[in-house]
C-alpha positions in Angstrom: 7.3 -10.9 -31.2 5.6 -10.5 -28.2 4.0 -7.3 -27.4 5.0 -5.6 -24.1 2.1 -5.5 -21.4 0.6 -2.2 -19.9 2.5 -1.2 -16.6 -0.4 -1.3 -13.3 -0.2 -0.5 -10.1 -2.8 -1.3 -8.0 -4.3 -1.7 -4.1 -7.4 -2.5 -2.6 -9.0 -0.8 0.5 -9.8 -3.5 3.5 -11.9 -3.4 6.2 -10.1 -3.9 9.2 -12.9 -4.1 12.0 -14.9 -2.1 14.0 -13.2 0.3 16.6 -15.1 1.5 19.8 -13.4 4.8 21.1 -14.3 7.3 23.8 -12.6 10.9 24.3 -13.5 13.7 26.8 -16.9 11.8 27.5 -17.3 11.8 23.6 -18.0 8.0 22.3 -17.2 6.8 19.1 -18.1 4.0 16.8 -15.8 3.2 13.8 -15.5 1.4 11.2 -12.0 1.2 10.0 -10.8 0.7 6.6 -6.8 0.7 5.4 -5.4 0.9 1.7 -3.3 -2.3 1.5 -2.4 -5.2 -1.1 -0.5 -3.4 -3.4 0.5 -5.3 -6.9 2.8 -3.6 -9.5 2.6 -5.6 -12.8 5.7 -4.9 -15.2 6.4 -4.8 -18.7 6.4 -8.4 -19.3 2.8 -8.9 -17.1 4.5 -10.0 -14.3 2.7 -9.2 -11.0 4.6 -7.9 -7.7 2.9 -7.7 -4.3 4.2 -5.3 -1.6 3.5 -5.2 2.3 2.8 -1.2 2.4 -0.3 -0.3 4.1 -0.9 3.8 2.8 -3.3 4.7 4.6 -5.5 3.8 6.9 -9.0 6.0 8.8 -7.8 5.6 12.5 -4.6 4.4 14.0 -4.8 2.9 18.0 -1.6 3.7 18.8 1.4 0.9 19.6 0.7 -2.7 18.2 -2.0 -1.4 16.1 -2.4 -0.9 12.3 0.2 1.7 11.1 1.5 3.1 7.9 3.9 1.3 6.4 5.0 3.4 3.4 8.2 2.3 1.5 8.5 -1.4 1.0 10.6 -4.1 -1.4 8.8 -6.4 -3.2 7.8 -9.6 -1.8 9.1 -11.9 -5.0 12.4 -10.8 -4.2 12.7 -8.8 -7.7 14.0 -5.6 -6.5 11.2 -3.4 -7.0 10.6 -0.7 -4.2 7.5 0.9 -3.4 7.2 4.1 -1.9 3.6 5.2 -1.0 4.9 8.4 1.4 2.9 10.5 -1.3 -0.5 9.5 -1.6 -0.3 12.1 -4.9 2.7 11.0 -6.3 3.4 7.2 -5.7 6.7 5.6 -6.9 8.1 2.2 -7.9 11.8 1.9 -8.3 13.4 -1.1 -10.6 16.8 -2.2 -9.3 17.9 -0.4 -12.0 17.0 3.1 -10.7 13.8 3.5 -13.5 11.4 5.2 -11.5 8.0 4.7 -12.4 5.3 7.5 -11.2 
């Protein structure tokens, strides 16, 4: 019998490029960074990717790097993602199980 594999959830943070930005005469260098490539790995080891992007250290505005916080899996297996939370993230099986 085969023994069930540990549950994971994991993301990594990416560097996204620098950003030069002035306000009221005020100039700014970045460096920004965003918390993307998110993989849930289930029961039986296998591995789901989802398109959420959590967080990120400066948004531009339109057409720029935003959050993208609730997400199905990119296998097409159903699982949801929902990174809304940075506390309390959630993955949802098609079955309603709810893993925290």
């Amino acid at each position: 019998m085969l023994e069930p594999k540990l549950l994971r959830l994991q993301a990594s943070e990416e560097y996204a490029g620098d950003y030069d930005h002035t306000q009221n005469a005020i100039f700014t260098h970045l460096k920004v960074y965003f918390v993307t490539n998110w993989a849930f790995t289930d029961w039986n080891g296998n591995e789901h990717g989802f398109r959420n992007v959590s967080w990120c250290n400066w948004y531009l505005g339109a057409g720029s790097t935003q959050k993208i916080q609730v997400t199905e899996s990119k296998d097409g297996s159903f699982y949801r993602l929902d990174t809304t939370n940075a506390t309390d993230v959630k993955v949802t099986a098609k079955d309603g199980t709810v893993y925290q």
